[in-house]
C-alpha positions in Angstrom: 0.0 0.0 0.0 1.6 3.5 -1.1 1.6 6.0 1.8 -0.8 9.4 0.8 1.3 12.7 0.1 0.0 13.7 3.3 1.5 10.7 5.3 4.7 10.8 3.5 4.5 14.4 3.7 4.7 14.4 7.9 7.1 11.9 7.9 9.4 13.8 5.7 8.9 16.7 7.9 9.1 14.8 11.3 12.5 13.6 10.0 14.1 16.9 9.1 12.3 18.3 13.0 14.5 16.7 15.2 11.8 16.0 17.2 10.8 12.2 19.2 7.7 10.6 17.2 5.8 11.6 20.2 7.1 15.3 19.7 6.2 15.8 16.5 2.3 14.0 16.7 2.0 16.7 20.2 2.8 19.0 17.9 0.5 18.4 14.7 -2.2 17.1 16.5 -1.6 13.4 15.1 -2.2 9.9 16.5 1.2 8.5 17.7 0.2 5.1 17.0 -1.3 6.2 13.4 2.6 7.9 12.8 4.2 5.2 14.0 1.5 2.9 11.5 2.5 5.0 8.6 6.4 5.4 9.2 6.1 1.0 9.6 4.4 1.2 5.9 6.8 3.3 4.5 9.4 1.0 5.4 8.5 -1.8 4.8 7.8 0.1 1.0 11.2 1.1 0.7 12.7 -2.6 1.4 10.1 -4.1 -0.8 10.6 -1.1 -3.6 12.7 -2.5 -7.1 15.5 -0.4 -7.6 15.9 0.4 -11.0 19.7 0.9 -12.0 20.5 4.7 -12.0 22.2 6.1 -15.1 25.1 7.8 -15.6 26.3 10.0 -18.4 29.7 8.8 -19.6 31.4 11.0 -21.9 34.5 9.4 -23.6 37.3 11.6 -24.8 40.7 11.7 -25.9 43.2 13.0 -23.2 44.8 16.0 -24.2 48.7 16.2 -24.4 48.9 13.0 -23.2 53.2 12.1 -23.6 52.7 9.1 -21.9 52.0 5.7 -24.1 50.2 4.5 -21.6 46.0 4.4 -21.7 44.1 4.7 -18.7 40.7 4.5 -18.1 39.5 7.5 -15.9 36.1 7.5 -13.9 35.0 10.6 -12.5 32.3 11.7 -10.2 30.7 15.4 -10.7 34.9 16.3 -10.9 35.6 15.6 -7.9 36.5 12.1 -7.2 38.9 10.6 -9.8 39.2 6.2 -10.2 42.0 5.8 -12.5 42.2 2.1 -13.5 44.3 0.4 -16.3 42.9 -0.1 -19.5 44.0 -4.0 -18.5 40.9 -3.9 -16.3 38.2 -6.2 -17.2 35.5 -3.8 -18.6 32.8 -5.7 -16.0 34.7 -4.7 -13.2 34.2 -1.2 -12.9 30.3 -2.2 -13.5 30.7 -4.6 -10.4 31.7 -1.7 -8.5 29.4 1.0 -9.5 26.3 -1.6 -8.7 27.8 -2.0 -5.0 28.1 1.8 -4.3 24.5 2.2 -5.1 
C-alpha cells in the first residue's frame, strides 16, 4: 500500500524536526500510534521497492597532451572524485563496483 502525500509528507517533515515521534504528533495534533502505523508502511515500502539501475552520463574523450604511451581509463564523479584504472581492467569490473556503491 503506497503512503498518501500527506502521510509521506509528515514523515518527511518529522525527520528533518529533530523532534521524538511523540514530539512531532503533540505537535500536529496526530495519532502516535497512526505515525508510527504509517512510518512502519513506508518501510517496509522502501525494502520491498525494485531499484531500477541509476544512469550515468559517460562522456568518452581523448586525453589531451597526453606524452605518456600508456591508456588509462578514468572515472570521474561530478569532478571531484577521480578512479583511475588500467585499461587491463576487465571492462565488468568497474560495472561490479558502481552496482555496489548504489
Amino acid at each position: 500500500m503506497a503512503l498518501q502525500d500527506h502521510q509521506q509528507k509528515h514523515i518527511c517533515d518529522w525527520q528533518a524536526s529533530g523532534l521524538s515521534q511523540a514530539a512531532y504528533c503533540r505537535a500536529h495534533g496526530l495519532n502516535a500510534k497512526t505515525f508510527g502505523n504509517w512510518l512502519r508502511a513506508k518501510r517496509r515500502g522502501e525494502k520491498h521497492a525494485i531499484k531500477s539501475p541509476a544512469l550515468i552520463p559517460v562522456t568518452v574523450k581523448p586525453a589531451a597532451g597526453l606524452v605518456e604511451s600508456v591508456e588509462r581509463l578514468q572515472l570521474r564523479c561530478r569532478g571531484i572524485h577521480v578512479l583511475e584504472l588500467p585499461m587491463s581492467v576487465s571492462p565488468r569490473w568497474p560495472g561490479k563496483l558502481l552496482s555496489c556503491l548504489d
